[in-house]
N, C-alpha and C positions, 0 to 999 in steps of 0.2 A: 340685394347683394348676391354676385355667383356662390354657390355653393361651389361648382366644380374644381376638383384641388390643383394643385402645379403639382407636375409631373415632370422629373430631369433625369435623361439618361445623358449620363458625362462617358463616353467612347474616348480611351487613349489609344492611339495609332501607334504599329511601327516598333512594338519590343522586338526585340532580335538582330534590329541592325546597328544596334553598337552597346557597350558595354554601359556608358555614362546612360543610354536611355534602358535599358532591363530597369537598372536602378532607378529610374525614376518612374518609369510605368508601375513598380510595386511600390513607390511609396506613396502615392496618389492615390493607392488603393489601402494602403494600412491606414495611413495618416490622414487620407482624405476623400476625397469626394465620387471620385471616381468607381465605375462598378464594371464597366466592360474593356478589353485590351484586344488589340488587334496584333496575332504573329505570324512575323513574317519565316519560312519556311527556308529561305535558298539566301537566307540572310549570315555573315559570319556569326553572331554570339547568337545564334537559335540555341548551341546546345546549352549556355548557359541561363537562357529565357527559361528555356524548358525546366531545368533545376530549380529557379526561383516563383514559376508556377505550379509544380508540384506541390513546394512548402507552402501556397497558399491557395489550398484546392474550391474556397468560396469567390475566386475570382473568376467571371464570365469573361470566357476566350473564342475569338472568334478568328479564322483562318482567312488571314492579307492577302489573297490572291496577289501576287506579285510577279509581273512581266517587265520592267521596269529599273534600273537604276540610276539613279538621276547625280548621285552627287560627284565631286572633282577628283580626290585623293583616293575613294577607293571604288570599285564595283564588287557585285557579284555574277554570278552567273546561273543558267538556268539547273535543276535537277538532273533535269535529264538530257545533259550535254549539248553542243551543238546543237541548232537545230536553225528553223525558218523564222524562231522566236528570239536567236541571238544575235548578236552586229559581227563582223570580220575578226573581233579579239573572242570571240567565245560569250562574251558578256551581254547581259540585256542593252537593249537600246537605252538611252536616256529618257526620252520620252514618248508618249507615243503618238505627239501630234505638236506638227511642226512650232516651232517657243523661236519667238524672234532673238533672242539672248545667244540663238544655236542656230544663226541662219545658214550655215553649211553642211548640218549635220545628218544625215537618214534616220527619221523615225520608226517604231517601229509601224507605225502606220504606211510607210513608203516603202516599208521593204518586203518580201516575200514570204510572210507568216500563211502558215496553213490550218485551219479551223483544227487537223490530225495532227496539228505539234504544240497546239493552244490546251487541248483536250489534255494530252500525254502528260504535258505540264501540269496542268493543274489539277490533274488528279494523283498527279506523286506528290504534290505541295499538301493537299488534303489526307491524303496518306500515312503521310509524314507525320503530318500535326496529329491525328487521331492516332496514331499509337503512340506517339506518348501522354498528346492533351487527350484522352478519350472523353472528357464533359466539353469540349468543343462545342458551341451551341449554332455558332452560322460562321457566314462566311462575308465579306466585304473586298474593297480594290483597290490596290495602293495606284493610287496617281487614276483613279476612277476608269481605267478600261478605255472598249472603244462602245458605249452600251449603245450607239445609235448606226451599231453594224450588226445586222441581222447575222447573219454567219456566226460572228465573234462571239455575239449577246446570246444566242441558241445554244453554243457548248458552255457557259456559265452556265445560263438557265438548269441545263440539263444535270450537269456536277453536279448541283446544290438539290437539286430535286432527287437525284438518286444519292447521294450521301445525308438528307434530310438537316439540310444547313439553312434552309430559307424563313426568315424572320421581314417580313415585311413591317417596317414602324411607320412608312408612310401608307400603308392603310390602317393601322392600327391610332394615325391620327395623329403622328408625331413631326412635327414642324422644327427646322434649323433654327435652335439658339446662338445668334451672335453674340456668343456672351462680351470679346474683348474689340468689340465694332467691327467696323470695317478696315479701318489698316493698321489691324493687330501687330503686324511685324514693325512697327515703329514706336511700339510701345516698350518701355523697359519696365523690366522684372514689377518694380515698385506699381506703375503704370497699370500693369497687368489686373493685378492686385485690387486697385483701386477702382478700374473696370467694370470687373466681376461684384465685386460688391455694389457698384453703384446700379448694374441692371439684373441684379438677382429682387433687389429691393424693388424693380420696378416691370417684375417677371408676371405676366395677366396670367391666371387661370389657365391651363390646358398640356398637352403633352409635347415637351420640349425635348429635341438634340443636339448635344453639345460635342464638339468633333475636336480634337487638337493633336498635337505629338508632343509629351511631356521629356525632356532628357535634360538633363542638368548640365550645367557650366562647368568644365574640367579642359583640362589640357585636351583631351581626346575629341570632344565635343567643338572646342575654338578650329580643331585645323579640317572640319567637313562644313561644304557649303559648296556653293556654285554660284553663277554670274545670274545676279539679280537677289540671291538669298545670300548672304556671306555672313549675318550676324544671329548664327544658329542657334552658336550655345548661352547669348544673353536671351532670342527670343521663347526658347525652352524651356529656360531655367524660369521664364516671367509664368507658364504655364502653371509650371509645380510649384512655385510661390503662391498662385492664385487657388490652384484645387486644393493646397493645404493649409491655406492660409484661416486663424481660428476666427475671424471674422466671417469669411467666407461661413464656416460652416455652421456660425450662431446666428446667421439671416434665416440659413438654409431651416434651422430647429425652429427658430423663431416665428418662419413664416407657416410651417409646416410643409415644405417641399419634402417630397418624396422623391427619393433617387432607387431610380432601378437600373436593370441591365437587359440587353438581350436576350436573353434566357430570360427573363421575368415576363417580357415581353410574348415569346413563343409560348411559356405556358399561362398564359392569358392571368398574371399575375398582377396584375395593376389595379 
């Protein structure tokens, strides 16, 4: 029989860009399972993420590079104003690489970004985050970047290596848990739940990552979405039912899974 233990880093995506998810990114971390959160910067409620990560300074935070907004009812825009990294309203692109759901839209992969307005950007995001989050431990990419552009990938690179943000888990050996399968988003709340339990109990030996966006079901949460995603705030709320759910986390004691974070990870904590 392996000795080798299971190892789970559970990453919540995405505090900052709305109210109904702050809330739920820290209660996934009081009440459950989660150890690392990803914030985003040029997001509307950063400054209230920020508040709610102060008063819970053993949560590992890690900085969303965010060039991106994706959803219908609202956008944000970039830090540092205008630039080659914004669309014709001021506001990031949706995506940044053409989504048939958006077949007449410029991404920002189509339009005229400059590695020197990529750079500006995401070093006022990293900025940002580090004076208020100063235990910031790495950094991550909301809507994953363009990482198979040399140009694009070389000013990440470089950020993270000069702000000392880089946590590599896939060489430390960490492989994607699908915890709620493959077509997670058609599962409800309940579903979710029952997911996560069925393949934590059937989780082999070795170091796992688990990726989601936790926000709860509220009024605020029902009216964001887009074409292809419209049923947000029930598949959100199925998240945080499932990371807090007390089943969930008497497999996790039972089996003896070990949850870390990114930070546990960089200081070779595992």
């Amino acid at each position: 029989m392996s000795t080798e233990p299971i190892v789970l880093l559970v990453r919540a995506d995405d505090i900052g860009f709305s109210h109904a998810a702050n809330e739920a990114c820290i209660r996934v971390f009081t009440d459950g399972i989660c150890r690392s959160v990803e914030l985003m910067a040029p997001t509307p409620w950063f400054p209230e993420a920020v508040k709610l990560l102060k008063a819970n300074p053993g949560y590992d935070v890690g900085v969303h590079f965010t060039l991106t907004s994706e959803w219908e009812n609202f956008r944000w825009h970039p830090l540092t104003g205008p630039s080659t990294v914004s669309d014709a309203d001021g506001f990031f692109y949706r995506t940044f690489r053409k989504n048939d759901n958006y077949p007449d839209e410029i991404t920002f992969e189509q339009g005229d970004w400059t590695p020197g307005d990529v750079e500006k950007e995401l070093r006022a995001q990293i900025e940002l985050v580090q004076k208020h989050i100063p235990w910031a431990s790495h950094a991550t990419f909301h809507m994953g970047g363009l990482r198979d552009d040399p140009n694009f990938q070389g000013v990440v690179d470089g950020l993270v290596e000069e702000f000392g943000l880089g946590v590599d888990v896939s060489g430390a050996g960490f492989e994607r848990f699908r915890a709620f399968g493959e077509n997670n988003q058609a599962l409800s709340p309940a579903e979710k739940v029952a997911a996560l339990c069925q393949n934590l109990e059937a989780l082999q030996p070795g170091r796992w990552l688990h990726v989601d966006h936790p926000c709860l079901d509220t009024h605020e949460s029902q009216a964001i979405g887009h074409v292809g995603y419209e049923k947000v705030a029930q598949d959100r709320q199925g998240v945080v039912d499932a990371w807090t759910d007390e089943g969930v986390k008497d497999i996790i004691e039972v089996r003896g899974i070990r949850l870390v974070s990114y930070g546990d990870v960089k200081r070779g904590a595992l």
